[in-house]
C-alpha positions as CSV (number, residue, x, y, z in Angstrom):
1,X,53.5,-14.2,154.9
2,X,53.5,-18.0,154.2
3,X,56.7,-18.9,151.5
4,X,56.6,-21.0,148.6
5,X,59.4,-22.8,151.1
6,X,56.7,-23.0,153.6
7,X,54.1,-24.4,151.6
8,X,56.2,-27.0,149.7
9,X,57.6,-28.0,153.1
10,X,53.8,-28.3,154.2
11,X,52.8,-30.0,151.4
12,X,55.4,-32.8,151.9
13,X,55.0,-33.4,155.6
14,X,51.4,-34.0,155.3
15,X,52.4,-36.4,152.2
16,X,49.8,-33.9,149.9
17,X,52.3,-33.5,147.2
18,X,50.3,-34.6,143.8
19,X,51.7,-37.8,143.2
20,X,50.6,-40.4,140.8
21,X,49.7,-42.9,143.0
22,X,47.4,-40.3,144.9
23,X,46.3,-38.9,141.8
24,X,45.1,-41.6,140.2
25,X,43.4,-42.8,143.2
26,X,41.5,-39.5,143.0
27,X,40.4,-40.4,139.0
28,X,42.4,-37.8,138.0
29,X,45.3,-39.8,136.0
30,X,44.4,-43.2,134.5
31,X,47.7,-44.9,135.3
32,X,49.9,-44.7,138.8
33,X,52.7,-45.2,137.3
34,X,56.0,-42.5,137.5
35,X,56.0,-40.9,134.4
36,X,59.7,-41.4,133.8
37,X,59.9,-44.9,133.9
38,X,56.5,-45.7,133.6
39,X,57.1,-49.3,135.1
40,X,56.4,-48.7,138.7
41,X,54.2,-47.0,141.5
42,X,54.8,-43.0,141.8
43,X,55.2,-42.7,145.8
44,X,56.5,-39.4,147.4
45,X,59.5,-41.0,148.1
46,X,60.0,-42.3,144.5
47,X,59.1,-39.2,143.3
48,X,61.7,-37.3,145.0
49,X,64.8,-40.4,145.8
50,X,64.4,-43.6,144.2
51,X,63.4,-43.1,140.5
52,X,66.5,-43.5,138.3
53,X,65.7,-40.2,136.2
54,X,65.3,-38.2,139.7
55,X,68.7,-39.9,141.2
56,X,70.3,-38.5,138.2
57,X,68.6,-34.7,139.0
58,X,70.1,-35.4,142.7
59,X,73.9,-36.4,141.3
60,X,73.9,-33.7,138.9
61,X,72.8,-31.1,141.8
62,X,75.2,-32.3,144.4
63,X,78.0,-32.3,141.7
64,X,76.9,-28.2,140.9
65,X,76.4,-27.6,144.7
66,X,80.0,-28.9,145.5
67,X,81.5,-26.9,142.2
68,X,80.4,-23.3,144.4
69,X,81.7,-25.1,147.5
70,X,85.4,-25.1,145.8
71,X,84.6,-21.7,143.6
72,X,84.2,-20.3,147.4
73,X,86.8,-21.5,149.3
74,X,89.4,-21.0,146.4
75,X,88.1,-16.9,146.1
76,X,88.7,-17.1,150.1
77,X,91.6,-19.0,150.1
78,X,93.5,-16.4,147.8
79,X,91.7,-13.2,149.8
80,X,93.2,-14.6,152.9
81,X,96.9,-14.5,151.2
């Protein structure tokens, strides 16, 4: 049974994630442009790294992800003693 994982995963290796550059080159969007900034190209890896809005997604999630990694190894650190 194929994953929503699996398909996303798919989806981006084969660069067929609906982007607005590929989307417009389709006719399906009138402009390429991200529509965050709406100044330059959407591109897979703008759409997921390099747009400023996104980089913010990515700091706040790596600053949530690291709050469980201290949340866990504080609830360890006082089971162990």
């Amino acid at each position: 049974m194929e994953t929503k994982l699996q398909n996303f995963q798919f989806k981006l290796i084969h660069r067929f994630i609906p982007y607005n550059k590929l989307l417009h080159k389709m006719k399906l969007l009138s402009s390429p442009n991200c529509k965050y900034c709406r100044t330059v190209v959407d591109t897979i890896e703008r759409r997921f790294f390099l747009c400023p809005e996104i980089t913010k997604f990515w700091r706040n999630f790596v600053l949530w992800w690291n709050s469980f990694e201290n949340q866990f190894c504080l609830e360890y650190l006082s089971v162990q003693n």
